[in-house]
C-alpha positions as CSV (number, residue, x, y, z in Angstrom):
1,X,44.2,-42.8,37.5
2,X,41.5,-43.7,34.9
3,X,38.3,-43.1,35.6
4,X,35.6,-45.4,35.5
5,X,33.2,-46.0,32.5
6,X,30.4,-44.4,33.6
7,X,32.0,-41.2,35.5
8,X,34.1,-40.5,32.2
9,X,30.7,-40.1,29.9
10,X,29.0,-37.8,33.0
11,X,31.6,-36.0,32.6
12,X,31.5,-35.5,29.1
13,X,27.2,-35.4,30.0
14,X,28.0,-32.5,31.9
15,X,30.7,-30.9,29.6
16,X,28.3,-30.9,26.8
17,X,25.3,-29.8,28.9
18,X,27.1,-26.7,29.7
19,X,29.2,-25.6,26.7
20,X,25.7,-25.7,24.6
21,X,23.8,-23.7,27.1
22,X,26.8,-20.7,26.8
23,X,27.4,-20.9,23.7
24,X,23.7,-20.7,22.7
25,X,23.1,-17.4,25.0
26,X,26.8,-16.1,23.8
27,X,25.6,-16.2,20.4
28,X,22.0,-15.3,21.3
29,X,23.5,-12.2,23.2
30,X,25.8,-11.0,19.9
31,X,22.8,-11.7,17.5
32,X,20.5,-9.4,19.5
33,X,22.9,-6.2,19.6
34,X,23.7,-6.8,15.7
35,X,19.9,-6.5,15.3
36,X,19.4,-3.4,17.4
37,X,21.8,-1.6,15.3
38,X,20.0,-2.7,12.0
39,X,16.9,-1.8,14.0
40,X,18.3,1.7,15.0
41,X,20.5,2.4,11.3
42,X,17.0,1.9,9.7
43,X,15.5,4.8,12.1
44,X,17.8,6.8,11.9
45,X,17.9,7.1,8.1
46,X,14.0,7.6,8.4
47,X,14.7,10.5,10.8
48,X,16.8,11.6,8.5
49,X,14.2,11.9,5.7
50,X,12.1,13.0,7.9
51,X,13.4,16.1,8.9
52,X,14.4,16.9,5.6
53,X,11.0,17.1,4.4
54,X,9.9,19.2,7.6
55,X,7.7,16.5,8.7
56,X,9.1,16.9,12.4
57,X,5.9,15.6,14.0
58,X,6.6,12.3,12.1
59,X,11.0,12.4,13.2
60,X,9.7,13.2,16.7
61,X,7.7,9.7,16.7
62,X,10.4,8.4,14.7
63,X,13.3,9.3,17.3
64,X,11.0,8.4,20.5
65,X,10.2,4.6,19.3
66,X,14.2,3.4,19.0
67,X,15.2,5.2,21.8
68,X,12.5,3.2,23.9
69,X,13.8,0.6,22.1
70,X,17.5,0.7,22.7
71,X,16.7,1.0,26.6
72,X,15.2,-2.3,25.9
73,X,17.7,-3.9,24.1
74,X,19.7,-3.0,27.1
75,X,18.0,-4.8,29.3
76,X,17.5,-7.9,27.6
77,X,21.2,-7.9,27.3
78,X,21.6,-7.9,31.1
79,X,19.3,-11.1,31.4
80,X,21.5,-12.6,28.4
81,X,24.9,-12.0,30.3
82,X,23.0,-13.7,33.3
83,X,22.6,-16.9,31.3
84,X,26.1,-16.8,30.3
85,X,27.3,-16.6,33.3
86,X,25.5,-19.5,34.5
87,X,27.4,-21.4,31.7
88,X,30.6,-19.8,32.5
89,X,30.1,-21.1,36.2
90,X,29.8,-24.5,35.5
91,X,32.6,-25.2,32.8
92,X,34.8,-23.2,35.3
93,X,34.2,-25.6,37.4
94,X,34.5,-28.4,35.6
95,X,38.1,-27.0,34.4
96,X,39.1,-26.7,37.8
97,X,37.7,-30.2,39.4
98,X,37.6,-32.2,36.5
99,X,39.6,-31.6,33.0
100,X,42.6,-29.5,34.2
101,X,43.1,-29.4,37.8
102,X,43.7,-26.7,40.3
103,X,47.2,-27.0,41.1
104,X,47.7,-27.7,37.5
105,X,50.1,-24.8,36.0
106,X,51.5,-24.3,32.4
107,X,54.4,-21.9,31.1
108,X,53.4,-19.1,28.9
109,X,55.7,-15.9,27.1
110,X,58.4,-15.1,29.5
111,X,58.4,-18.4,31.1
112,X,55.4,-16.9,33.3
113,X,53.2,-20.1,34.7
114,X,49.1,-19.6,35.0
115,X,46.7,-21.9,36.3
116,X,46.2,-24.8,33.4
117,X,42.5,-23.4,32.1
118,X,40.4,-21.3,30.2
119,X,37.9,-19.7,32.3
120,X,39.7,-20.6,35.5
121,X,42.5,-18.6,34.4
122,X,40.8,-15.7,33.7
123,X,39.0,-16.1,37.3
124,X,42.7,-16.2,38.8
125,X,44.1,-13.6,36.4
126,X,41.2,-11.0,36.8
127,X,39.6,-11.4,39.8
128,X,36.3,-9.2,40.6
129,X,36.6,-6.3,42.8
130,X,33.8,-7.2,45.3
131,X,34.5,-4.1,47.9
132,X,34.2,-1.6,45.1
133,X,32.4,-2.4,42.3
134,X,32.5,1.3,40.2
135,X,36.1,0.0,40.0
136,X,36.0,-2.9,38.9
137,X,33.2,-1.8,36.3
138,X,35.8,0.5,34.5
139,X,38.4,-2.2,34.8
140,X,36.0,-4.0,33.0
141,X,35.6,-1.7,30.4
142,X,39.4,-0.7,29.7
143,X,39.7,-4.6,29.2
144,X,37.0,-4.2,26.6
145,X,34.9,-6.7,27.8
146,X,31.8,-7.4,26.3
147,X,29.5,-7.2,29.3
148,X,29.9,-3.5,29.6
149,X,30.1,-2.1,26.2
150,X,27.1,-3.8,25.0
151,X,24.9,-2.4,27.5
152,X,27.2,1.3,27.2
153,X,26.4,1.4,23.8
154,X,22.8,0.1,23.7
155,X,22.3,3.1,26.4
156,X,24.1,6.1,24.5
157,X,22.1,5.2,21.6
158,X,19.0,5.6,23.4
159,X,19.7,9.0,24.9
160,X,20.9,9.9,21.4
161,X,17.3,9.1,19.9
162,X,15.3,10.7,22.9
163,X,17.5,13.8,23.0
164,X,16.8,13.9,19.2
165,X,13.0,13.7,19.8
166,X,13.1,16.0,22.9
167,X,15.0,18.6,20.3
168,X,12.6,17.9,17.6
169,X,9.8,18.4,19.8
170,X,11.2,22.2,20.9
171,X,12.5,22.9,17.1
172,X,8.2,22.6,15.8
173,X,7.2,24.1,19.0
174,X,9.6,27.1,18.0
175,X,7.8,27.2,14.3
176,X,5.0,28.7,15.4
177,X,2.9,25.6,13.6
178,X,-0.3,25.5,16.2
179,X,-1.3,22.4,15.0
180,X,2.2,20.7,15.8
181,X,1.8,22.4,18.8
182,X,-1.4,20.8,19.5
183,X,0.1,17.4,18.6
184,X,3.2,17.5,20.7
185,X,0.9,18.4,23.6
186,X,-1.8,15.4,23.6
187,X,0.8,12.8,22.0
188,X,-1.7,11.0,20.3
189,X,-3.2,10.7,16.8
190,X,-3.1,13.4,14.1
191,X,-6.5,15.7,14.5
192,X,-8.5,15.6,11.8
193,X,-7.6,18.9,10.2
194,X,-4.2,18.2,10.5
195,X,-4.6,16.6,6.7
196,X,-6.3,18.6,4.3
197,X,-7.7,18.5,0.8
198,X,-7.7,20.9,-2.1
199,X,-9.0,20.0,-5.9
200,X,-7.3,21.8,-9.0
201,X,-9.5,21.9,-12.0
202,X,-7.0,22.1,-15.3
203,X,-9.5,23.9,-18.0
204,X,-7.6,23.7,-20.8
205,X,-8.3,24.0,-24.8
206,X,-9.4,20.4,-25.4
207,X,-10.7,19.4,-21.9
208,X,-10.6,19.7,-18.0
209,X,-9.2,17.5,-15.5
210,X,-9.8,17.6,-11.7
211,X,-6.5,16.4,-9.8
212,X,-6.7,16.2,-6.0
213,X,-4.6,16.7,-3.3
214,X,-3.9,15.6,0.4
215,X,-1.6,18.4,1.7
216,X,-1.0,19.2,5.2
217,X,2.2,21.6,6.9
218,X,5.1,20.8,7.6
219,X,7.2,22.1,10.9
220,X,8.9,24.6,8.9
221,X,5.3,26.0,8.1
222,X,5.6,25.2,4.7
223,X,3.2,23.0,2.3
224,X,3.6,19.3,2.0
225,X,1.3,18.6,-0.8
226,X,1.0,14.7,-2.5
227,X,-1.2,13.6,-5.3
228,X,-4.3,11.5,-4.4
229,X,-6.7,11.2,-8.0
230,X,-6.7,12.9,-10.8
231,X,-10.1,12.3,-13.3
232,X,-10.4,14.1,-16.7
233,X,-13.9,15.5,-17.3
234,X,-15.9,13.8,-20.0
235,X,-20.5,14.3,-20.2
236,X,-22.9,11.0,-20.6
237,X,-21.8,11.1,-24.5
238,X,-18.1,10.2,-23.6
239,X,-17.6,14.1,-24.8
240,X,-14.6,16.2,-23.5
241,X,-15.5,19.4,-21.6
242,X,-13.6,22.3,-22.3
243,X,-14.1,25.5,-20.3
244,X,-14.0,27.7,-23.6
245,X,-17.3,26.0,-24.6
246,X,-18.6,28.4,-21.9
247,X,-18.5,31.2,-24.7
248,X,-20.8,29.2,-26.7
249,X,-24.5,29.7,-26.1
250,X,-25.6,26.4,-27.0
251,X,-23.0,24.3,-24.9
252,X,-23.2,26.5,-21.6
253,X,-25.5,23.9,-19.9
254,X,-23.6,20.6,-21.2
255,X,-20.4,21.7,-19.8
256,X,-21.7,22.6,-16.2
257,X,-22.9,19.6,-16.2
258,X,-20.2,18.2,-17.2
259,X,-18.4,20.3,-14.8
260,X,-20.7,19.2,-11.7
261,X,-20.0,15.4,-12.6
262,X,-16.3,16.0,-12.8
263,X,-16.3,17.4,-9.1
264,X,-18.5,14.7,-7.8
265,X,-16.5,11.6,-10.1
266,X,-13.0,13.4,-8.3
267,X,-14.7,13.1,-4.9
268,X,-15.7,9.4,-5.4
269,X,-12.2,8.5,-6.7
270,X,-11.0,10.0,-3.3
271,X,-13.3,8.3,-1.6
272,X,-12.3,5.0,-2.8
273,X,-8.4,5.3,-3.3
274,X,-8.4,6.6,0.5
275,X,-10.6,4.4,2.2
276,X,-12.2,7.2,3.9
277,X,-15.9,7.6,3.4
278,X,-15.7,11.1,5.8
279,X,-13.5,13.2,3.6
280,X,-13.5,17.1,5.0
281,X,-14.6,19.3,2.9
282,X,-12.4,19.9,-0.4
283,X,-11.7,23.5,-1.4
284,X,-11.4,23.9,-5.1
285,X,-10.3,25.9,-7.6
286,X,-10.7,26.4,-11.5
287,X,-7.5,27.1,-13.4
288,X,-8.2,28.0,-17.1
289,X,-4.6,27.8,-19.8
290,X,-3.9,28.8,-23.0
291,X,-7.1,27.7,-24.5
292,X,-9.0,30.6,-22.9
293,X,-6.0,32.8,-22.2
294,X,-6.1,33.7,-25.7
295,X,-9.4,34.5,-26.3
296,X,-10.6,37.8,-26.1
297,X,-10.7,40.1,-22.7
298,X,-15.1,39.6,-23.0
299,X,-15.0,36.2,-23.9
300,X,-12.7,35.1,-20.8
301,X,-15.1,37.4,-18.7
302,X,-18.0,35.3,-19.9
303,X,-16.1,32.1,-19.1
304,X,-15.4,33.0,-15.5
305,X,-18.6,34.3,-15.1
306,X,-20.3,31.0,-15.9
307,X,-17.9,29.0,-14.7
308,X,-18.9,30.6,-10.7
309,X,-22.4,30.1,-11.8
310,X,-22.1,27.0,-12.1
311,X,-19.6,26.0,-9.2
312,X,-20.0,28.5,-6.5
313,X,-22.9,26.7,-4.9
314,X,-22.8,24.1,-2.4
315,X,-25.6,22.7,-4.4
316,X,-23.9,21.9,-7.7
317,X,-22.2,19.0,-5.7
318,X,-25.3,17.4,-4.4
319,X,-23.5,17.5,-1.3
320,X,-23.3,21.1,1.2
321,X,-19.8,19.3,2.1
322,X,-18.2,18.2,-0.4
323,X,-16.4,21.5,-2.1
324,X,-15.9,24.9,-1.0
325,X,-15.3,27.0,-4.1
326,X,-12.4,29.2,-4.2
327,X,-13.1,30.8,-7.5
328,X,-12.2,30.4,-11.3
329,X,-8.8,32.5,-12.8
330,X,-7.3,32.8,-16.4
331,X,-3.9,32.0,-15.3
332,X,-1.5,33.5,-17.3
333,X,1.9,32.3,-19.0
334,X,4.4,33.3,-16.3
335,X,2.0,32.2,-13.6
336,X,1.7,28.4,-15.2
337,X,5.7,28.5,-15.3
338,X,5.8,29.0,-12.0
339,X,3.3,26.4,-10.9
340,X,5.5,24.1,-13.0
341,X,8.6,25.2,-11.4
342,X,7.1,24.8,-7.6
343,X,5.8,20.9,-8.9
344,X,9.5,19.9,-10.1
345,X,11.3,21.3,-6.9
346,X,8.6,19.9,-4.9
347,X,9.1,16.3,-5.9
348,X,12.5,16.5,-5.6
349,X,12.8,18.2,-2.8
350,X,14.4,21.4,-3.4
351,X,11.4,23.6,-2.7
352,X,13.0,25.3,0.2
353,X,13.9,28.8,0.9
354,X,17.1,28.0,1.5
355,X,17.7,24.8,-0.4
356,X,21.5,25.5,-2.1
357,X,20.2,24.6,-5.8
358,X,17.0,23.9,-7.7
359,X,16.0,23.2,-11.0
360,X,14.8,24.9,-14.0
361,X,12.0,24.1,-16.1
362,X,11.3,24.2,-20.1
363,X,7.9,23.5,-20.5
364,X,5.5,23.0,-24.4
365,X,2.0,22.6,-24.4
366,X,-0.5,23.1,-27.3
367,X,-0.7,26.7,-27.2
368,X,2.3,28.1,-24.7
369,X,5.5,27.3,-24.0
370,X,7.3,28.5,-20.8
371,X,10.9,28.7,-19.3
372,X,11.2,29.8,-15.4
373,X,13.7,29.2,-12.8
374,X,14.7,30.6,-9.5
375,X,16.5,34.3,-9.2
376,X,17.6,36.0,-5.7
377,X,15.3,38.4,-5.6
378,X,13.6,40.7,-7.7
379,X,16.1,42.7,-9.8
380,X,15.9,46.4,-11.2
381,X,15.0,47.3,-13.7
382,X,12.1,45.0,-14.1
383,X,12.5,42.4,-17.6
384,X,10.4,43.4,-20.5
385,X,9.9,39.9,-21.0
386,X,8.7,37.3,-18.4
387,X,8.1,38.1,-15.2
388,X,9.5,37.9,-11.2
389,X,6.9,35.9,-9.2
390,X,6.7,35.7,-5.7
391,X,6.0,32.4,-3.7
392,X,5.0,33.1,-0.4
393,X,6.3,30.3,1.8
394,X,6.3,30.4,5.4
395,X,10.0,29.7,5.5
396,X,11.0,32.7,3.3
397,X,9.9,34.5,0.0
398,X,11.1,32.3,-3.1
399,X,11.4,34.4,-6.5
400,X,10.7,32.8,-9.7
401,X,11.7,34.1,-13.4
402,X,9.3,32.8,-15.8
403,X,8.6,33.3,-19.2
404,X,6.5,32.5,-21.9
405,X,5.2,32.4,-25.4
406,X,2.4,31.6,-28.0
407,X,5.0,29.0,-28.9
408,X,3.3,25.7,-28.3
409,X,3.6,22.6,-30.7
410,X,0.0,23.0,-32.5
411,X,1.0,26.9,-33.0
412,X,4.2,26.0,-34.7
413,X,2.5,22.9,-36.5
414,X,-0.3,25.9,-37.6
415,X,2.5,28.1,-38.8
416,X,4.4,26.0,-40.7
417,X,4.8,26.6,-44.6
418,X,5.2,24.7,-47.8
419,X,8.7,24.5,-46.6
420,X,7.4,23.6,-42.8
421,X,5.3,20.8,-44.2
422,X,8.2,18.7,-44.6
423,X,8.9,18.7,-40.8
424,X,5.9,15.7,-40.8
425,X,4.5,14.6,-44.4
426,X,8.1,13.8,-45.9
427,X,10.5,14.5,-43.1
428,X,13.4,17.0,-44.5
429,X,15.6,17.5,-41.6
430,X,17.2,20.6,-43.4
431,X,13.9,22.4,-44.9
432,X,12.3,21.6,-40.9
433,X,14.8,23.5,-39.5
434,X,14.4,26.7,-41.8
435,X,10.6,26.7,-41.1
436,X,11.2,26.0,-37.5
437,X,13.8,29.0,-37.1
438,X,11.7,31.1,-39.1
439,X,8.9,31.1,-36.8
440,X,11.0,31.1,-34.1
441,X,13.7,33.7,-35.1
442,X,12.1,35.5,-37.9
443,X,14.9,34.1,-40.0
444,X,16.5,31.2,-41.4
445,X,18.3,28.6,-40.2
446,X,21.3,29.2,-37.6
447,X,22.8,28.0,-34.5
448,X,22.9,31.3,-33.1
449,X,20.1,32.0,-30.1
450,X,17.5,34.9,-31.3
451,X,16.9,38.1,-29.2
452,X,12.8,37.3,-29.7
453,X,12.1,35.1,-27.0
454,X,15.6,34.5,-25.1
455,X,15.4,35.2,-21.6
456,X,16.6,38.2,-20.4
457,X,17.8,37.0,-17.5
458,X,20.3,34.2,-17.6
459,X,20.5,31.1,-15.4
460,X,23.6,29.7,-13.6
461,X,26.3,27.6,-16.2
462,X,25.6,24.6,-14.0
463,X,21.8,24.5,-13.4
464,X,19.5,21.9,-14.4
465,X,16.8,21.8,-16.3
466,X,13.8,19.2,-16.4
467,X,11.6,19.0,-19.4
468,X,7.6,19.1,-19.5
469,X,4.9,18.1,-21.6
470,X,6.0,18.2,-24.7
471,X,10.0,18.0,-23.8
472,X,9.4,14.8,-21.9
473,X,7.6,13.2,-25.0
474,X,9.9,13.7,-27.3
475,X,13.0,12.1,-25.3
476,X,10.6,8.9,-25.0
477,X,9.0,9.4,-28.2
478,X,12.6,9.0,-30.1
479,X,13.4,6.2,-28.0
480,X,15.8,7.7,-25.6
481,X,14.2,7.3,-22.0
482,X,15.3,9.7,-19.3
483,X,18.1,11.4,-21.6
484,X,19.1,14.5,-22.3
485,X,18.1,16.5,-25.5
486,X,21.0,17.0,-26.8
487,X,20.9,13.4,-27.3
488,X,17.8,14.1,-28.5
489,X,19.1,16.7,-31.6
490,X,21.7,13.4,-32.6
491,X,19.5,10.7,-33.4
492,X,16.7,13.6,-34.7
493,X,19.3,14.8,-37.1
494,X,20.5,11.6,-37.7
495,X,16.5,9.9,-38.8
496,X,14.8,13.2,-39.5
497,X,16.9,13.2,-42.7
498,X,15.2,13.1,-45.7
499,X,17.1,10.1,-47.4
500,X,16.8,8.0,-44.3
501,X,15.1,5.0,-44.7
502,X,11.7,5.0,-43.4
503,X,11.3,1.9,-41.8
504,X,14.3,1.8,-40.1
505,X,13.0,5.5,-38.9
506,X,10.0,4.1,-37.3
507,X,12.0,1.3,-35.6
508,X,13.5,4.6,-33.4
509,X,10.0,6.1,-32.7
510,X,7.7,5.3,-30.1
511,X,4.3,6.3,-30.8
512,X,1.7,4.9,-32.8
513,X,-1.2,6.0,-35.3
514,X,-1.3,10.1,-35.3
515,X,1.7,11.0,-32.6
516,X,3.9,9.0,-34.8
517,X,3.9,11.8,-38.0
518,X,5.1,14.4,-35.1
519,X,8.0,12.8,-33.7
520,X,10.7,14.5,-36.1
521,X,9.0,18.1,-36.2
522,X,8.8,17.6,-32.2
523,X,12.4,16.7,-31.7
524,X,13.6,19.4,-33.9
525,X,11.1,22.4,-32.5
526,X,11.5,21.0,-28.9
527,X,15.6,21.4,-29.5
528,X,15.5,24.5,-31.5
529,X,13.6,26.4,-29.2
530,X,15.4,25.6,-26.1
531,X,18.9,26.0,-27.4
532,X,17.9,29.0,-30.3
533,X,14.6,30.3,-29.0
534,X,15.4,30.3,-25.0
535,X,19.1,30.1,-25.0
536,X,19.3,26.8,-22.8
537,X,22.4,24.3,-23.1
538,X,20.8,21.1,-24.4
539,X,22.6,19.1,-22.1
540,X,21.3,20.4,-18.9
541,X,17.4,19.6,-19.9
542,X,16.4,16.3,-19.0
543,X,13.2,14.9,-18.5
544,X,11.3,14.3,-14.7
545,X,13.8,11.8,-12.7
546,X,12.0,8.5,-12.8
547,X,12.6,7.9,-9.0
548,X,10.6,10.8,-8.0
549,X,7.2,10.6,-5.7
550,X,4.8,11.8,-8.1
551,X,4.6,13.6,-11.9
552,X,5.8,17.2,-11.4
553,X,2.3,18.5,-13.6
554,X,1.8,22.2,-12.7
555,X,-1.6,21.5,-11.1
556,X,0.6,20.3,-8.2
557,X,2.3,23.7,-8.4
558,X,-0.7,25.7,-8.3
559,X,-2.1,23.6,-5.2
560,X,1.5,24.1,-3.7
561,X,1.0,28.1,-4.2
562,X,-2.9,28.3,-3.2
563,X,-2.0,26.4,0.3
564,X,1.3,28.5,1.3
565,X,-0.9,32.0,0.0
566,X,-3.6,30.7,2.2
567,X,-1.6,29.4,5.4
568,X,0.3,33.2,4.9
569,X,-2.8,35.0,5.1
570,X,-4.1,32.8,8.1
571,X,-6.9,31.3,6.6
């Protein structure tokens, strides 16, 4: 019998009504778990990274905020299948009453007959177990239905997380780091010590620059150092202020000065880039290169000795907490190799004791160049050249190789002869290279590596190099980005000749005004003394990765040494 007018369009009211209302919460319900598992994926990977750096108090916070979550997921799912359900009740009912009928039956594989329905069917074909629910639960779940796994899952991955933290928690307790200890126990914000700050002062030949650090330790017990500012010193004349003007009796107040503003200009710069008018007090150091490394044993004496005059009192900083001075050093070749070395593993995350490879470094200043890279241990008998290092890290002792040489660019560029001059007023690829290998090699030109400076001990066929200073600039100089040098020997060999046209020669090059007469005596010394001078395979010297955190400068390194000498000797 047809129904009437008005009872066929209630009944398609109703229909309506109810199919919106579940399939908006059905949909609701599947959007939300999708989203927890983004939610979750996106922890976990942080956890991941985390833990890798040692920053467990960070993973502990990291694993305790999804797992919370997750429970709460859970339960939000429970209210959702509650307002499905209500949807589900009504079109079963409407099935049954009004569009299919409850008698009605319809044949199905087998010639089986079920009840004529969609919802009503599955009533009829799996009914509830009301006297034992537990039962009926893991029927539920065999079938794969969607009201018990989502919950399941939702609650597994919050036990995972909080088991994680709770592990986390007892893996930094088991350090021996107090002040994760301290953390873990009051759960709240990081003390104020927990961050510290240090200040390297680079006192090189032309000039001195202050870089500062935030560093603070990680579960392991090991340094986690980052960059904050770094300010090169200049006096009110816009003059540079090298430390070797110390020898000089007529600049020794001008550069303390200059000195004194330096601290107090690196202080303000902190100040600012942090936010943090409060800072602790900064300890600092003054580092002094090549430019005074080479001077005489009395001059360098003098240096230091004026350089503490000048620094050692709270009072040079018109402020009592602002510094606390931890002395001047000459630093010597090996020892800025292996400040170099600890910078590149650092920011690329291989400064661990047991961390399965790390790179190398090739390094050319002004004055020095260096080459150091990570042996087992200290071998017997001790190299005449270079030296084993030792960096004290609470997670194990890491020994370095390093070497190094009065072979920096303006000692080469001084050397050079008649011959050499053609490496930069008419570029002669050919007469370069003989001038280049003479200095290096005492001879002439060859593709053979030289007993003078090679290392005497040999790094693994497959490690890695990254280039510094001067190794870096010549890749970009000549046009070549991030590439290696050996790509850096083709197009020099290939421009640096001396019939090459110039202009299509400075379409390859960089640099402007001065730099740009360098660029082919660079690429050729830079090359030669890697592969010749130091024995290292030009295609495993690259310069810093671009995706790094921060420039690998060895004032980094020296920061990374100071805090792990100081945190092992409990200061």
């Amino acid at each position: 019998m047809r129904l009437p007018e008005w009872e066929l369009d209630l009944l398609k009211l109703r229909l309506d009504y109810a199919w919106k209302w579940f399939s908006f919460h059905a949909d609701q319900r599947t959007k939300m778990f999708n989203f927890m598992l983004i939610v979750v994926g996106i922890f976990a990977t942080a956890v991941v990274a985390a833990v890798k750096e040692g920053m467990l108090e960070v993973a502990f916070w990291l694993c305790l905020v999804p797992g919370l979550l997750a429970f709460v997921f859970a339960l939000l799912d429970r209210r959702n299948r509650d307002l499905v359900w209500l949807g589900e009740d009504v079109l079963r009912e409407l099935e049954k009453k009004r569009l299919f009928g409850e008698d009605a039956k319809i044949l199905i594989s087998k010639d089986k007959e079920v009840p004529f329905g969609i919802l009503w069917r599955q009533r009829i074909s799996e009914p509830p177990s009301s006297d034992r629910p537990i039962f009926s639960y893991l029927k539920d779940a065999l079938l794969g239905k969607h009201r018990v796994w989502l919950r399941v899952i939702a609650v597994l991955i919050s036990a995972f997380f909080l088991i994680g933290a709770w592990v986390i928690r007892g893996n930094a307790q088991e350090t021996g780091n107090r002040e994760a200890s301290r953390w873990f126990s009051s759960l709240g914000h990081l003390p104020e010590n927990e961050h510290r700050y240090g200040a390297i002062i680079d006192a090189g030949s032309t000039g001195s620059r202050l870089s500062l650090f935030e560093w603070r330790k990680a579960g392991n017990g090991d340094p986690h150092v980052w960059p904050v500012v770094s300010v090169a010193g200049k006096d009110s004349q816009n003059k540079q202020c090298p430390l070797s003007d110390f020898s000089k009796n007529t600049e020794k107040d001008r550069i303390c000065t200059c000195l004194r503003t330096l601290t107090r200009r690196g202080r303000e710069e902190a100040v600012r880039f942090l936010g943090e008018p409060n800072l602790p007090v900064i300890a600092l150091w003054v580092k002094a290169t090549a430019g005074v490394r080479y001077l005489s044993g009395t001059d360098q004496a003098d240096i230091l000795q004026e350089t503490n005059r000048c620094l050692d009192k709270s009072a040079s900083y018109n402020d009592s907490s602002s510094y606390a001075w931890r002395g001047a050093k000459v630093i010597s070749g090996p020892e800025e190799g292996m400040y170099a070395w600890l910078a590149v593993n650092h920011v690329a995350s291989t400064l661990r004791n047991n961390s399965p490879s790390t790179y190398g470094i090739v390094e050319v200043g002004g004055k020095s160049a260096q080459i150091a890279f990570r042996v087992p241990a200290r071998t017997s008998p001790i190299p005449t050249q270079g030296e084993i290092l030792e960096v004290p890290l609470a997670s194990g002792v890491i020994h370095i190789y390093s070497f190094s040489g009065r072979l920096g660019k303006d000692v080469v560029k001084d050397s050079l002869t008649d011959v050499g001059k053609d490496c930069v007023a008419k570029v002669n690829r050919t007469k370069c290279l003989v001038a280049i290998d003479t200095f290096l090699c005492n001879e002439g030109l060859g593709r053979k590596a030289c007993a003078q400076h090679k290392s005497l001990l040999t790094p693994p066929n497959n490690m890695r190099f990254t280039g510094l200073s001067n190794f870096t600039h010549v890749t970009r100089n000549m046009g070549l980005a991030n590439l290696t040098l050996n790509e850096v020997r083709v197009r020099a060999e290939t421009i640096c000749r001396a019939r090459y046209d110039r202009s299509l020669r400075d379409q390859f090059q960089t640099p402007a005004g001065i730099y740009k007469v360098d660029v082919c005596l660079d690429a050729l010394y830079v090359t030669q003394l890697a592969e010749n001078g130091w024995g290292v395979p030009l295609d495993a010297v690259s310069p810093p990765d671009p995706q790094w955190a921060s420039d690998p400068s060895w004032p980094l390194g020296a920061m990374i040494f100071e805090v792990a000498a100081s945190t092992r000797a409990g200061r």
